[in-house]
N, C-alpha and C positions, 0 to 999 in steps of 0.2 A: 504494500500500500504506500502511496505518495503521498506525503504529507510537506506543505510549504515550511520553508525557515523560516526561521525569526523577521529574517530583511523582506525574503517575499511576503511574507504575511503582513507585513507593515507598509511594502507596495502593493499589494493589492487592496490593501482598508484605503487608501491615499487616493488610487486611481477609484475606486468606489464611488467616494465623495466625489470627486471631479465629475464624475461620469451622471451622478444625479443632480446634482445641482450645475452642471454647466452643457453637458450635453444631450440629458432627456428633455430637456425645453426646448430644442431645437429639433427631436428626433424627425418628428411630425414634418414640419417645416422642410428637411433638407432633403424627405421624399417626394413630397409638392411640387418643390422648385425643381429637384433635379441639377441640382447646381451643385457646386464643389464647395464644401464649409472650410475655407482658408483663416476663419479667425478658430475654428477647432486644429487644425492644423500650425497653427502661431501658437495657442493655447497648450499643443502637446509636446513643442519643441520647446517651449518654456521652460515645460516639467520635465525634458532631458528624455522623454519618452521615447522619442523617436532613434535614439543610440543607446537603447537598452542591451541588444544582442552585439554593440561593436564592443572591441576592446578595446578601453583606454588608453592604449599606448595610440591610436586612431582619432580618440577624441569623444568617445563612447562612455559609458557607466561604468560598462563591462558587466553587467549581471547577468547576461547569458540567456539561452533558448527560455529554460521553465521561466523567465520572469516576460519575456517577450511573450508567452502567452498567457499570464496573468493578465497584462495590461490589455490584450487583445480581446480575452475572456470578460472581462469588468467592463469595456465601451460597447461590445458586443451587445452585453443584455440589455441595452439601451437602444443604441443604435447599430447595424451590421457596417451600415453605408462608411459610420463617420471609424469604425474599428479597422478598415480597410487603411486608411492612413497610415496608420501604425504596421498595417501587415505589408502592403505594398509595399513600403519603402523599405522593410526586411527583407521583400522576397527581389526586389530589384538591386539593395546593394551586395547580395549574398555572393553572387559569383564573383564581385572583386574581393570579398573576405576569403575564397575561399580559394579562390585561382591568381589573384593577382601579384603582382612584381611589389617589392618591398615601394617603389614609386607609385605607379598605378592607387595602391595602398594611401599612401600619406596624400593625393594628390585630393583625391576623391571622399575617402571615409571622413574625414573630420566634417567637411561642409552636409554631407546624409545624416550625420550624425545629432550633428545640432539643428539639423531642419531648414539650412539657409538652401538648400537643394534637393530637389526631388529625384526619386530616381523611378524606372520602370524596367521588367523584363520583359521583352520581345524576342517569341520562341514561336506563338503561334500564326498559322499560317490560314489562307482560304481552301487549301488543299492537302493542309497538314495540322491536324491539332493532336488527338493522341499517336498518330503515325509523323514522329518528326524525323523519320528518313527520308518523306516527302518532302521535306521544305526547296523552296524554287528559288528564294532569294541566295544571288549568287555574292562573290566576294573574291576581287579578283586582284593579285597585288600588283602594283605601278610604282616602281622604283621606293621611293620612302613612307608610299602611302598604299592603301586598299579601296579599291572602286566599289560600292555595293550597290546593287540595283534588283526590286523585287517590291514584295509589300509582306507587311501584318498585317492583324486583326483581332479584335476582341483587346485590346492592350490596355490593361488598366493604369490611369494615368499619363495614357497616352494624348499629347498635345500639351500637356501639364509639365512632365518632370523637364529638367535638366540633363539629366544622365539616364543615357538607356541601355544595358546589356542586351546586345542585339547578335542570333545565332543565323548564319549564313553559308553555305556552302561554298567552300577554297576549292574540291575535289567531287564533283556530282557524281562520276563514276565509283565511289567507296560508298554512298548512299549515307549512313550516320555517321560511318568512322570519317567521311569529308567533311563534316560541319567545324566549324570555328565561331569562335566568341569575340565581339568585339564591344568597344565603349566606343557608345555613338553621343557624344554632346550634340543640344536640343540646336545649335545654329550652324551644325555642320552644313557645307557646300552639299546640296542634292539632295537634304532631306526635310519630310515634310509630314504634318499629321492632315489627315484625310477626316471622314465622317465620323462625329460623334452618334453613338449605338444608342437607340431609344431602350431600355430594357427592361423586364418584368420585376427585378428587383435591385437592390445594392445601390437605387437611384441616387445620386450627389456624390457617387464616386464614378468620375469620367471613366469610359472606356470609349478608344479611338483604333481606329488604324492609323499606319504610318504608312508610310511610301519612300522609298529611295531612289531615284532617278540619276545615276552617276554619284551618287553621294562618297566624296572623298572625305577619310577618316585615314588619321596617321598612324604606320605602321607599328607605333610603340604603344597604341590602344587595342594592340591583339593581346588576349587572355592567355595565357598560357601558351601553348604552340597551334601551329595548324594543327586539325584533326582532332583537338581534345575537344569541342562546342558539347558532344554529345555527354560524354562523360563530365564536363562540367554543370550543363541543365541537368542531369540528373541526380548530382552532389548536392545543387542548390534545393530541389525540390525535396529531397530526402533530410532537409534540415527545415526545410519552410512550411510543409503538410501538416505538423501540428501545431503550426500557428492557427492554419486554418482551421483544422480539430476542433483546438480553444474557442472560435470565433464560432465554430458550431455550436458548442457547449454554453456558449454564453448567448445566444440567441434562443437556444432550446430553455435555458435556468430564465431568461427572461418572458419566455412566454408562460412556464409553470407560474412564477410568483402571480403574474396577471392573473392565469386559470385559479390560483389556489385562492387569490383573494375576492373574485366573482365567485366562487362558488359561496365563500362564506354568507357573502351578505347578500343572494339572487334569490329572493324566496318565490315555490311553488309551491303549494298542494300545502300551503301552511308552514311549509318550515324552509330551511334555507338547504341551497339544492348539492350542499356539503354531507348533509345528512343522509343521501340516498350511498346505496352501495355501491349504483354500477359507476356513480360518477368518484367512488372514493377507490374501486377499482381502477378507473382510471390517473388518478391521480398517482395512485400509488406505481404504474407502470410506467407512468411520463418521471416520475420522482427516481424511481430504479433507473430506467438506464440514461438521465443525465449524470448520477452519480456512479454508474458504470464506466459512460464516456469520458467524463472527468477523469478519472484513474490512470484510463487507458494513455491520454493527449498527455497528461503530466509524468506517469511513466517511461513513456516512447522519448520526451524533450530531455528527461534527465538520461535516459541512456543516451541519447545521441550527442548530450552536453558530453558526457563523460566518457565516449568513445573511444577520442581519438588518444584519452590516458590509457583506458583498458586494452585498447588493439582490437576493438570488435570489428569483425564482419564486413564489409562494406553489404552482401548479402542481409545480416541480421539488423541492421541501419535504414533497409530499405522496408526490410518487412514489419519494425514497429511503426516506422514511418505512414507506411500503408494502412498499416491496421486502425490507427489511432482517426486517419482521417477518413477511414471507409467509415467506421466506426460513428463516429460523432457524428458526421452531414447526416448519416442516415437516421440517426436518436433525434438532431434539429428537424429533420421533416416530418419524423410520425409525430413529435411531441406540441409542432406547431400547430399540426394538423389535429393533435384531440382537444387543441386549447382552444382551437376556434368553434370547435363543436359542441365543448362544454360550455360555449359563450352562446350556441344556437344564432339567430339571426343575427345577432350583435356583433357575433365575432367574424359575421360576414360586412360589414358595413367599415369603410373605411376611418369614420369619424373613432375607432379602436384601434390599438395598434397591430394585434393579431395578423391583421389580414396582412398588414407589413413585414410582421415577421414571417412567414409563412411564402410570402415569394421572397423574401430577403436566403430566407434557409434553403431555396433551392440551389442555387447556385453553387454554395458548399459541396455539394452531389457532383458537381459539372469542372468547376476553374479547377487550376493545380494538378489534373489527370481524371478524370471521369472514374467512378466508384468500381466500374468494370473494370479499367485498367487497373484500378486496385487489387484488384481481387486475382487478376490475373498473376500481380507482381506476388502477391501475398503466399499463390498456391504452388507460387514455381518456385517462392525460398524456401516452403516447406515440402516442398518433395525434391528440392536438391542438396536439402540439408540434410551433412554425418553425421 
């Protein structure tokens, strides 16, 4: 069983308050507008939030994956939209934490870190999202520089950030082992963000495409070597899925409190509709497995915190990673799904926030690798594990 320290348990009570009194007044609101909340975004760089998982020698807190999904957990149950902040700029500057040149490093992580910069990852394609041997976008080198030409889609924070880790094919004929990683800054020559995505949830956190048309980017913003792209998007996402997890977790603890506290006070048939069994049966299985998923997300983040001391797996890395985020999106969409039920007409009406949560938690299911591709990663480390 996972249980918080001392320091997390005192940032998570910290980011609690913040998240009730400064970002549930707005929940409502930044799904309306559909706008990107930059004063919750100033708001969270303040509180150092946003260089939780970097290391201080970078310019970070340094408290590591479990505190990164604390923080992600706590704005979740409020808002998924404004918790995206906090998770995106994890999941975009992770391949320079984990791939980059001691330069690359210092050049980049301090400004992510304290929030003067946004960053995004751009992996997915219109013809490649869970098959990224697919990707079109090419990247071809010209003496001190790299030409890329191609497009994304679905890019969270895309037209927004500063800094984008953008994954392109050096070598088309190697299909994944060609792909390369590169740091695209947002005024590079050639590139451009394309249409903002109308979408069923996660509204007021932009998703765009991008476009590269010639886009020159200097040869000293490649990641690692040619041909790592692949095995780098897959380092990053096996350290970034239980962020998501938490953000599942904290949307699913946020629709419970709602359901737990309508049930109290919604009287039918005389008494308040807490008293019946099937709705205390339900409660009690929406209650069960957010406190399952929770174990699960803060399990997976401390082993993979503490990995690369122990020497685990890159295999055993992948598959708590997997399981923690199969796991939770799936707990965030049935538990959203019995709160609005137990709310009956009400929890269909948008003037609630249910109905928000509940396409907010879909997406948990889909970004980050689709729950299929989970499951697929999950069954092949357990049937190829000694």
């Amino acid at each position: 069983m996972y249980e918080l320290s001392e320091e997390q348990e005192m940032l998570r009570q910290m980011v609690h308050r913040l998240a009730e009194q400064k970002v549930a007044p707005r929940a409502a609101a930044i799904d309306e507008e559909d706008a990107f909340p930059w004063d919750l975004k100033e708001l969270f760089a303040g509180q150092e939030l946003l260089g939780a998982g970097v290391p201080e020698a970078y310019g970070g807190t340094g408290a590591g994956l479990p505190a990164v999904c604390v923080v992600v957990e706590e704005i979740a149950r409020v808002s998924a939209a404004a918790s995206l902040i906090v998770a995106a700029q994890e999941l975009g500057l992770m391949p320079i934490l984990l791939a980059g040149s001691e330069e690359q490093k210092r050049k980049y992580l301090p400004g992510l870190a304290a929030g003067e910069l946004i960053s995004a990852f751009a992996l997915t394609e219109p013809n490649a999202g869970s098959d990224a041997g697919s990707v079109r976008t090419g990247a071809r080198r010209e003496g001190s520089k790299y030409v890329l030409n191609g497009q994304k889609c679905f890019i969270t924070n895309g037209g927004l950030a500063d800094v984008y880790t953008v994954f392109a094919s050096t070598d088309p004929a190697r299909g994944i082992k060609g792909l390369s990683a590169f740091i695209v800054e947002k005024d590079a020559p050639g590139f451009a963000a394309g249409k903002k995505e109308k979408k069923m949830g996660i509204r007021g956190s932009q998703t765009a495409e991008l476009i590269f048309e010639d886009c020159e980017v200097p040869a000293e913003n490649l990641l690692g070597k040619e041909g790592d792209g692949f095995k780098i998007a897959m380092m990053t996402l096996d350290h970034t899925r239980p962020v998501i997890g938490a953000q599942a977790v904290g949307i699913a603890c946020g629709a419970l409190e709602y359901a737990l506290n309508y049930a109290r006070e919604r009287v039918q048939f005389g008494r308040p509709i807490a008293g019946f069994q099937g709705i205390q049966f339900m409660l009690a299985d929406m209650g069960t497995r957010v406190e399952a998923a929770r174990q699960l997300v803060y399990k997976a983040a401390c082993f993979i915190e503490e990995a690369g001391v122990k020497g685990a797996p890159p295999a055993e890395i992948s598959r708590y990673s997997s399981m923690c985020k199969l796991f939770a999106s799936d707990v965030a969409m049935q538990v959203t799904v019995d709160a609005v039920q137990i709310l009956g007409g009400y929890g269909y009406m948008r003037e609630y926030p249910l109905e928000r949560m509940m396409r907010d938690a879909k997406i948990t299911q889909i970004y980050e690798g689709t729950n299929q591709i989970q499951r697929l990663v999950v069954a092949r480390s357990m049937l190829d594990k000694r």
